[in-house]
N, C-alpha and C positions, 0 to 999 in steps of 0.2 A: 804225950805227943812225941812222935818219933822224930830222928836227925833228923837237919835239913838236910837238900839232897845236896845242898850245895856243898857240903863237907863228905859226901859218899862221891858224886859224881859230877863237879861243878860244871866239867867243860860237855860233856853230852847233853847235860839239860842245857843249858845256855845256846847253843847252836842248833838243839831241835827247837828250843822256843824263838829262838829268829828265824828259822823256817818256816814252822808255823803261823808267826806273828807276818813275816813277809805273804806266807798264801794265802792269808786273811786279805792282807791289804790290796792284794793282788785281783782278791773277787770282788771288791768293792769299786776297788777304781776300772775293774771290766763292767762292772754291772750298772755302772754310772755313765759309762761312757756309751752302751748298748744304748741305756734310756733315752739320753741328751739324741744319739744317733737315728733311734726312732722314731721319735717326737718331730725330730726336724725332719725326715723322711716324707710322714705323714702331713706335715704343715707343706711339704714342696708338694707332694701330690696333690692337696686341696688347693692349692696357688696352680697347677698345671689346670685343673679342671675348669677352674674362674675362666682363666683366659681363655679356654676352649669353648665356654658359656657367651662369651664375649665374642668370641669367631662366628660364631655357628649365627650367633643376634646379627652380627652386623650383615652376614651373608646373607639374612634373609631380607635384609631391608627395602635391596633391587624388587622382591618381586611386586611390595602394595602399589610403587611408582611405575612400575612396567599395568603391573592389572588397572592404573588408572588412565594413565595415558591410549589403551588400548578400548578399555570398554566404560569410561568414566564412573566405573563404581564407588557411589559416593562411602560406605565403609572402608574404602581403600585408606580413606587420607587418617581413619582412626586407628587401622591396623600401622600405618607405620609410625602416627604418636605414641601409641604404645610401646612401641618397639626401640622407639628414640628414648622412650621415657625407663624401660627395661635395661638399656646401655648405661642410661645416667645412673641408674642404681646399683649397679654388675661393678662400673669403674670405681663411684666412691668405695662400695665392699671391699675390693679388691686394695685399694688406697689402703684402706686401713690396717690391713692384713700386715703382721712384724716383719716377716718374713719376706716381703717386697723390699729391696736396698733401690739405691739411689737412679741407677739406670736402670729401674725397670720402670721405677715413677717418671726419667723422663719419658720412656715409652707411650707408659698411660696419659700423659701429659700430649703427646703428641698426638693419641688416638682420641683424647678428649675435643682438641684445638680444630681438629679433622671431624669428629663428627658435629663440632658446631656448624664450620660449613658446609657436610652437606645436609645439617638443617635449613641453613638459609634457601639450598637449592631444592631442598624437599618444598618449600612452603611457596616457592613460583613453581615448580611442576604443579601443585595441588591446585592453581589458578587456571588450569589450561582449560578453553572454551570451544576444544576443538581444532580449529583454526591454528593456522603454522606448527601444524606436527614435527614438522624438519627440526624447529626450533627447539620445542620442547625434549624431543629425544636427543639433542644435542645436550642439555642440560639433566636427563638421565644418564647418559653418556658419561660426562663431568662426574655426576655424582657416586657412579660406580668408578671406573679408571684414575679421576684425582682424589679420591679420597677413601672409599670404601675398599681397595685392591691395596694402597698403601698400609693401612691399618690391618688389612690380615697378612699381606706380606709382614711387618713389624713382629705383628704376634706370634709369627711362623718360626719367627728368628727368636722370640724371648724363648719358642715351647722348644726349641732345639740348646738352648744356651742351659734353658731350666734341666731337662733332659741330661744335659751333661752333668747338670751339678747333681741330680741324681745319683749318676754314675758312679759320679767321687764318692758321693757318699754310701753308694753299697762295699764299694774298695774297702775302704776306710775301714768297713764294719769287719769284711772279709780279715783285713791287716788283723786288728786287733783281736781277733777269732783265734788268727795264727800266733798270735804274738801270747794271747793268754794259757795255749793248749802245750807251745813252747816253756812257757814259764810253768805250769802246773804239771810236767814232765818232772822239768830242774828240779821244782821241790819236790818232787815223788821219788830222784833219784837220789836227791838230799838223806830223804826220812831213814830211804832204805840203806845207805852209806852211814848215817846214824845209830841205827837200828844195829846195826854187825856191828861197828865199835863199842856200842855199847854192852853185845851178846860178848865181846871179847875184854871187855874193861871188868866188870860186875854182872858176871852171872846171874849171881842169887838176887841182888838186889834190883835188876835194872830190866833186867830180858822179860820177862813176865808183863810187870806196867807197860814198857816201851809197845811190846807185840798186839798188847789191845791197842793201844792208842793207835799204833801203823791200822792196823783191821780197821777202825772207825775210818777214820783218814782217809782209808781208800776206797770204800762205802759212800763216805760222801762222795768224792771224785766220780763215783759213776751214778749216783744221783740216788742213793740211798739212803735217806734220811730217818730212819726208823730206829736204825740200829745206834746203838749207844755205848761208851768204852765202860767196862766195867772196874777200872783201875778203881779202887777205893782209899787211897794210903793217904795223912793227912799232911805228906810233904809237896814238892812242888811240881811232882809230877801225877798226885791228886788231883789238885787245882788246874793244871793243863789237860787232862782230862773233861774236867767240867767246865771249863773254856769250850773244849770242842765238843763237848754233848749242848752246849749254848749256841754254839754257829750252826751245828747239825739243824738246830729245832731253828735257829732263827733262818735260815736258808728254806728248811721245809715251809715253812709259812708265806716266804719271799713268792716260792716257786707255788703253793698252793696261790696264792693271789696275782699270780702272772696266768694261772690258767684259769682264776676265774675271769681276769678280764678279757680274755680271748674266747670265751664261752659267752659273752655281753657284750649288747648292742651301748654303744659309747652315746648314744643321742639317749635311748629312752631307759638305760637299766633295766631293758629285760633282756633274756634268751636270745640268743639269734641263734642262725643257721646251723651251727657248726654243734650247738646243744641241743638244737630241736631233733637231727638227725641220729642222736643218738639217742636221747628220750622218748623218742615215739617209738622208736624199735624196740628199745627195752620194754615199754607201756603196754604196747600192741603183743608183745609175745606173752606179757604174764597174763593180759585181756584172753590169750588162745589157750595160755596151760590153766586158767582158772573158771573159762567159758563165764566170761563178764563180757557185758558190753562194752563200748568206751564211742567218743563221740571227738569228730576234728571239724572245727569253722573255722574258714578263713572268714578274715572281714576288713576292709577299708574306710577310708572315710570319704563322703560323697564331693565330690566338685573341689578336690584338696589341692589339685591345680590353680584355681581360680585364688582358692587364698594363696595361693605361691606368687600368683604373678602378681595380685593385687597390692597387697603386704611384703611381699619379698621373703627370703628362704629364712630371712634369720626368725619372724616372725611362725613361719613356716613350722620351723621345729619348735617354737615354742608351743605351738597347738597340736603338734604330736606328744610331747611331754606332758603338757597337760592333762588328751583324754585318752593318752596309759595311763596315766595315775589315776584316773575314774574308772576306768577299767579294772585296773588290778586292786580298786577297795570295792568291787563291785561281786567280783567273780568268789569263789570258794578256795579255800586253804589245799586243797586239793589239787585245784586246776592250773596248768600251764599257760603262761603266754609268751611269744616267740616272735621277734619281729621277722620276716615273711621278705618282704621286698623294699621298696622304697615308705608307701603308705600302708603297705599288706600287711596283717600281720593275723598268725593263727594260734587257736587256743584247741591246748587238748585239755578235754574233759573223761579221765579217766573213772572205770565204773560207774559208766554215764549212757543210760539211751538217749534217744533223742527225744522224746518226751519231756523230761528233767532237761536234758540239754537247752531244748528250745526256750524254757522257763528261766534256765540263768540267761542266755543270751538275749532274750526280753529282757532282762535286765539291766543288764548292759546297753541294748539301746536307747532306753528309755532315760538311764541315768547319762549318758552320753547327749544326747535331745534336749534334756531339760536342765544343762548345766552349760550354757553359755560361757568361753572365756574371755576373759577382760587381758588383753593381754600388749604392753606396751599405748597403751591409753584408747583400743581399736576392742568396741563388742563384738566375739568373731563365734554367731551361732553356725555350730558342725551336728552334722548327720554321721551315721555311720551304716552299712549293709553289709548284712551276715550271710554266708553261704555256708550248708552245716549236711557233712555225710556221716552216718554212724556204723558202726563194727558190730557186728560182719556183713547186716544185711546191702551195706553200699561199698563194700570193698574187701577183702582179704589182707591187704597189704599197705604198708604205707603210701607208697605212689599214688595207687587205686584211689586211696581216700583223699588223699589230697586234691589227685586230680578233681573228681567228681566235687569236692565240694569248694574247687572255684570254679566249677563248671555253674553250681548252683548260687554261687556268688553273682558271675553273668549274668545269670536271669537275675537276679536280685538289682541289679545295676540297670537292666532290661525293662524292669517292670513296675516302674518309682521310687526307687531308691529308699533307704528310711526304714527298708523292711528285712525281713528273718525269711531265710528260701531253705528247707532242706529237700536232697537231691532227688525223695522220693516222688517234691513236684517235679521234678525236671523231668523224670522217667514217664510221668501222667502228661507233662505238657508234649512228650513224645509222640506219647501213645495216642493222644488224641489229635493231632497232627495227622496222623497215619491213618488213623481212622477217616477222619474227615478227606 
């Protein structure tokens, strides 16, 4: 075993290893603070979107009691129950939410207290016989100007207050952006202020280790994590070495799993936009240099609204989670799936006509049909419809194909739901159109 270094060169290791040991610390408590700063980002945007959910409800409430008082349409008095009863569910979610502090709850409190009354006045509007209209639009009147115009004036105020606290919080991120690029300078101009006392202390023994290690060091700094120090010596600037061939791989794995979850959809664990855009391009190119077919269906699930409003969002996404997961043990080890839009979501079937394609996505309907969820103590039987264009003969290009096969989705949606459309009916339901 050779000297220690600490009898060759105690004071240069000793202060490259609290630099180091500080730039360590330095990415940790950035990389913590990024997180904490994202998370609460994203819980303010989904608190900003509530209330907006909450606005847009209460604004529609004027119009069941206007379309009744004007032409006594007896479904009027169930459109606005609903909608009283969509508010009471909006506000409790909202309540719950950690992320609401104490004056926002009284806000909600205020908007709760407020749409009791103009429940009471919704339920003497709903009695009118015709007779003393003066009367009754006086008490629609009431029920938009004392109550409904307060409650989105209030929420106008939480979305501007919220809004700001956004603000801070992009600052914030900005600061600490600055504050970490500053310190990862200091120690870059540390190493290298090291690095030359050490070329001018111990030549033979120090310059050589010291210069790979700088090299690593500044590979990672610009996001190179491959490269590894080849220092081998079994003193203690061996072992600082394989410290930072440890941070190098442990940062590459950090930063490989920060981009997988920005390539995935946070609700279902599959693909989203940002991976399908780049996979299908890749797909569809080897599909052209290998003259393979390949196949894209969009598909939705039918009436996915109704369990929204019925059930409520959170139930919502539980039956989206659900039948991806029937989905993706249904589909081939092969095929892709990507979530699409809100309920949209597209699957590429690579080396795939539509033939074979139509045959897996039978498949998937069927096991989607016949797999009811039981989900929060509610049996919630879901449909699904498939729009399906295939490469080349429906498309050259990814747009193309996309387009046309939620074109073919439409009619799918068009023409009872439940079923498999690919695009070459859509071109026959054209043609026969034209014909006729």
């Amino acid at each position: 075993m050779s000297l220690s270094i600490k009898y060759k060169a105690s004071l240069p290791v000793i202060l490259l290893a609290l630099t180091l040991i500080t730039f360590t610390g330095l990415s940790i408590y950035f990389m913590g603070d990024v997180e904490r700063i994202t998370e609460s980002l994203a819980m303010r945007h989904h608190e900003l979107e509530q209330v907006q959910h909450i606005e847009i409800t209460a604004s529609e409430l004027v119009f069941p009691h206007l379309d009744y008082l004007t032409t006594r349409n007896p479904e009027a008095k169930h459109t606005a129950a609903g909608l009283f009863d969509r508010l009471a569910r909006q506000l409790q979610y909202l309540q719950k939410m950690q992320v609401v502090h104490d004056e926002e709850r009284e806000l909600l409190d205020f908007t709760a207290t407020n749409l009791r009354a103009a429940k009471q006045i919704s339920q003497q509007i709903f009695v009118y016989d015709g007779t003393r209209k003066d009367d009754y639009m006086q008490l629609l009147h009431d029920l938009s100007e004392s109550h409904l115009v307060p409650i989105r004036n209030k929420l106008m105020e939480w979305h501007v207050e919220e809004a700001h606290e956004v603000n801070e919080l992009n600052e914030k991120a900005e600061t600490l952006l600055h504050h970490y690029l500053f310190g990862a300078a200091l120690v870059l101009l540390l190493v290298i202020a090291l690095v030359a006392f050490t070329l001018w202390f111990n030549k033979k023994i120090l310059i050589r280790p010291l210069l790979a290690i700088s090299r690593t060091a500044n590979l990672i700094a610009t996001g190179n994590f491959k490269e590894k120090s080849s220092v081998h010596s079994q003193d203690e600037l061996g072992a600082l070495a394989l410290n930072i061939n440890d941070m190098a791989l442990s940062l590459e794995q950090m930063y490989s799993e920060l981009n997988n979850q920005a390539r995935t959809d946070r609700l279902t664990g599959v693909l989203n936009r940002l991976a399908m855009e780049e996979i299908l391009q890749h797909e569809l190119a080897a599909a052209n240099r290998n003259n393979h077919p390949s196949s894209i269906a969009v598909f939705d699930f039918d009436n996915f609204k109704t369990i929204n409003d019925r059930y409520g969002h959170p139930v919502g996404d539980k039956v989206l989670q659900g039948v991806i997961e029937i989905v993706l043990g249904t589909i081939r080890r092969c095929d892709y799936c990507f979530r699409y839009g809100g309920e949209e979501f597209l699957l590429l079937l690579p080396n795939t006509d539509t033939v074979i394609a139509n045959q897996v996505l039978e498949r998937c309907r069927k096991a989607i049909n016949q797999n009811p969820l039981r989900i929060d103590g509610h049996h919630i039987p879901i449909t699904a419809s498939f729009g399906l264009a295939g490469y080349p003969q429906d498309g050259g290009d990814v747009a193309t194909l996309i387009t046309n096969a939620d074109e073919a989705l439409y009619m799918a949606k068009n023409t009872g739901k439940n079923i498999i459309i690919d695009y070459a009916s859509v071109i026959h339901d054209q043609l026969s159109h034209q014909a006729s």
